[in-house]
N, C-alpha and C positions, 0 to 999 in steps of 0.2 A: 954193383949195389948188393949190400948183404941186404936180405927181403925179412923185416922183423914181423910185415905184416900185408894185408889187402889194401884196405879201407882205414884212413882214419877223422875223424871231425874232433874240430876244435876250437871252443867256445869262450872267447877272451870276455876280458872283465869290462864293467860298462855299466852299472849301479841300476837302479828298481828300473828302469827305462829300458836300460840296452838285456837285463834279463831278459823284461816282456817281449823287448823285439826277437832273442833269441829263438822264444820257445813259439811265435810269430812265424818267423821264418822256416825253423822247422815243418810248422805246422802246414805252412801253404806249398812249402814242398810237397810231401805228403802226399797231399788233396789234389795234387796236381803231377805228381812225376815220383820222384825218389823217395825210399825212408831212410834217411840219413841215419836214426838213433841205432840200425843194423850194423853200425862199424865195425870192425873190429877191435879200433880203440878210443876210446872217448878224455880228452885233454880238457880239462876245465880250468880254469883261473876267478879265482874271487868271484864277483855275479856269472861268469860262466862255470865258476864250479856248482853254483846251486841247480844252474841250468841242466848241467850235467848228472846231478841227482837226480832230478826230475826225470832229465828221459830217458832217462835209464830204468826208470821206478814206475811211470805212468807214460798212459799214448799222446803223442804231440796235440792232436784232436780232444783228449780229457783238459788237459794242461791249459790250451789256448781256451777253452769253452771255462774255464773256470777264470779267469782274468777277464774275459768277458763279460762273465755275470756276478764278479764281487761288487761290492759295495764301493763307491766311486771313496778314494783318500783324498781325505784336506790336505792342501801343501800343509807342511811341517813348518812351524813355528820357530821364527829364526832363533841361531844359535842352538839349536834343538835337532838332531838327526830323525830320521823318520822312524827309525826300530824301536823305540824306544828307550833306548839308551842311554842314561846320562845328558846334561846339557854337555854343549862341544861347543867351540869356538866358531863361526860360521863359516859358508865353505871357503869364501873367499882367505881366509887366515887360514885356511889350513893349506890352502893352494898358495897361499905369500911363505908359509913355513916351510912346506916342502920345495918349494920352488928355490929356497936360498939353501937347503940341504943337497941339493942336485949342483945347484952352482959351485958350489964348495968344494964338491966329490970330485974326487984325480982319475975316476972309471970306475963303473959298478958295482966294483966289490966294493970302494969306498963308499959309494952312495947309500948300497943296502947296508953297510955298518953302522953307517952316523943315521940312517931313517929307523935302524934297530935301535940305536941310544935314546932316540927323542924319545921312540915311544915308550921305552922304558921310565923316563922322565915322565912323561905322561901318567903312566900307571903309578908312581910312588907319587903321585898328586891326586891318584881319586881315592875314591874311599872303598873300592873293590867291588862293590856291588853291579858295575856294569855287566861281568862275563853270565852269571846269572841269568840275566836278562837278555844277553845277546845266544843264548845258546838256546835259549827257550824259544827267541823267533827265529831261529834258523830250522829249529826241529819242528816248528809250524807249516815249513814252507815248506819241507821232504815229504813226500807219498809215503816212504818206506824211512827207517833212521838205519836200514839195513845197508849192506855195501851192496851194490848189485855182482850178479855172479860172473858177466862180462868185463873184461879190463876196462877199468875207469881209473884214470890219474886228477891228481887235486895238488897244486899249485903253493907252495908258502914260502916264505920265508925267513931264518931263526934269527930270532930277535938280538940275541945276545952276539950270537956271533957273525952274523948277513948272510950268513950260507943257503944256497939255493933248498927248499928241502919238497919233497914229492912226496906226496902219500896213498897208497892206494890201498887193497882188501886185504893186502898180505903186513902193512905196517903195527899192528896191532894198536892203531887209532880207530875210535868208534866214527865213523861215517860224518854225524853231526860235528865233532870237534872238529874234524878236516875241514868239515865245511865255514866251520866257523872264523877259524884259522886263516884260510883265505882268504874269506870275506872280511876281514878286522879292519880294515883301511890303516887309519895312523896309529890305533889302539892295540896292543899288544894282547894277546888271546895264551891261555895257559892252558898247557897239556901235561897232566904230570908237574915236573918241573922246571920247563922247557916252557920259553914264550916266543910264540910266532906273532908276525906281522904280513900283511896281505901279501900273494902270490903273482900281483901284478909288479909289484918293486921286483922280481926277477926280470919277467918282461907281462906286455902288457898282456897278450896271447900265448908263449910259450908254445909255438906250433914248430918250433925245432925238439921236444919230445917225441916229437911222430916221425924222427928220422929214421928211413929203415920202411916206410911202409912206401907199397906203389901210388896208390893215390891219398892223396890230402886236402880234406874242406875244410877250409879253415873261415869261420864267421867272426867278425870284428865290431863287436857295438861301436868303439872309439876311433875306427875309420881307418887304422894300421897304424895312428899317429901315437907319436912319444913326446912327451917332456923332457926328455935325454937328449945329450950334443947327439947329431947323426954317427959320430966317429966311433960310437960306444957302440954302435948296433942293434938300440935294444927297440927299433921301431919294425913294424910286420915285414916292410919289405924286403932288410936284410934278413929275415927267419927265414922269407922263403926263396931268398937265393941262395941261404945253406943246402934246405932240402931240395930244388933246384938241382945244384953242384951235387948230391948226391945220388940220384935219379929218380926222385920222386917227381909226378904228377900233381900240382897244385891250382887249384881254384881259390879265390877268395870271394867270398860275400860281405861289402859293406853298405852300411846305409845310404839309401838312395836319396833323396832331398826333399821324398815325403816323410821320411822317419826323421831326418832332422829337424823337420818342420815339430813332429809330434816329439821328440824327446825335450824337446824347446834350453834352453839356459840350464836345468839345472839333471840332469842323470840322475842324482837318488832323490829326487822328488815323487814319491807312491805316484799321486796324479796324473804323473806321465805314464802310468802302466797300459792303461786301455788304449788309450791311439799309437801306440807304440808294437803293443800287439796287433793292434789293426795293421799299423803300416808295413812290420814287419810280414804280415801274412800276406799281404797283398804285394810285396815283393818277392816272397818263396813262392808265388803259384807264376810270376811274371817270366822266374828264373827257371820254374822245375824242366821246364823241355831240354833246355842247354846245357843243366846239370843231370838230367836222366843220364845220357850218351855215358858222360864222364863217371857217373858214379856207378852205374849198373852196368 
């Protein structure tokens, strides 16, 4: 095994819910055993990339203590995403649209070419004013809009051509677009002149980037599960029989069946934020003893 590193954590995508439980779980680690955010390298994807802002920028204990005590979100008004963004089709159309572009796709790269065509279709159908607005709440939700000074990876993928793309402090992307870029779901996010779409259409965690280190936490709002044929590989379990086959150490964290309970039906519904963090914390402090060993 070439050794790229110690430690690494990895924070897959999983909308306003599986954030909260992210930084949840972090948190009651923490309070209880490990600090995870000492990685050496930090792997974030779509809601795990803002995660990955976060703890990298501010203490798990700041982070959860301020979801805590925000001001409780209305569900979002159907047809209407919760960031303010644009009216959108509601979720269930966007999961019937993506759903017949996956069916369609011959393997991956197909899949992320024609999920890069929609959304470019998508964008030459609005009136351009979303990125605006979506770049503005993404830099709401960062401590810092700085890159942190520790290795931190960010998740996307280019629109135009499906290509996997990774960005970190050295890409000369400002922190915010990266994050934005990930986070974009079907909407296409512009850098430059370059349009990404979310880093979960790569895979949904991305915990084969941390190939190369001894150990791997790898945290999963979405449970390790894919929307992809198993045969593609793009769901957790085959990530971590690559890093496995290569001789890495891996642990997974996913929700227990109180956070399911608290993420309820819908993942980017705000509302689910607080019991989600709840639940998530009160699974990092159930886990930290059996992850102290493993991480420290």
């Amino acid at each position: 095994m070439k050794v790229a590193g110690e430690r690494a954590l990895v924070l897959g995508g999983g909308g306003s819910a599986g954030n909260a439980w992210l930084i949840g779980v972090v948190a009651g680690l923490a309070d209880a055993g490990p600090d995870v955010t000492q990685a050496d390298l930090v792997i974030g994807t779509s809601a795990g990339s803002t995660a990955a802002a976060q703890l990298t920028s501010a203490s798990p204990a700041e982070l959860y203590a301020a979801i805590l005590g925000a001001v409780p979100q209305p569900r979002p008004a159907p047809g209407r995403p919760p960031d303010g963004r644009a009216a959108a089709p509601p979720a269930v159309d966007h999961l019937e649209r993506t759903g017949r572009i996956i069916a369609a796709a011959s393997d991956p790269a197909d899949m992320r070419r024609r999920m890069g065509a929609a959304a470019l279709e998508l964008e030459a159908a609005a009136d351009g004013s979303g990125q605006e607005r979506w770049r503005a709440v993404v830099a709401a939700r960062l401590p810092s809009e700085h890159w942190p000074q520790r290795p931190v990876l960010v998740t996307a993928v280019d629109a135009r051509t499906g290509e996997p793309v990774v960005f970190d402090r050295h890409s000369g992307v400002d922190l915010v677009d990266a994050i934005a870029a990930s986070t974009s779901s079907g909407a296409p996010y512009g850098i430059g002149d370059n349009r990404y779409i979310d880093g979960g259409y790569r895979r949904n965690e991305n915990a084969d980037l941390a190939a190369g280190f001894r150990r791997v936490l790898v945290l999963s709002p979405l449970g390790g599960r894919s929307r992809h044929p198993a045969e593609w590989g793009m769901q957790l379990a085959a990530q971590v029989d690559e890093l496995r086959a290569g001789g890495s150490v891996v642990e997974t964290i996913l929700p227990d069946g109180d956070s399911l309970e608290a993420f309820g039906t819908n993942l980017m519904d705000p509302s689910t934020r607080l019991p989600a963090a709840r639940a998530g914390h009160h699974q990092g402090v159930v886990l930290a003893e059996r992850l102290s060993e493993f991480w420290d």
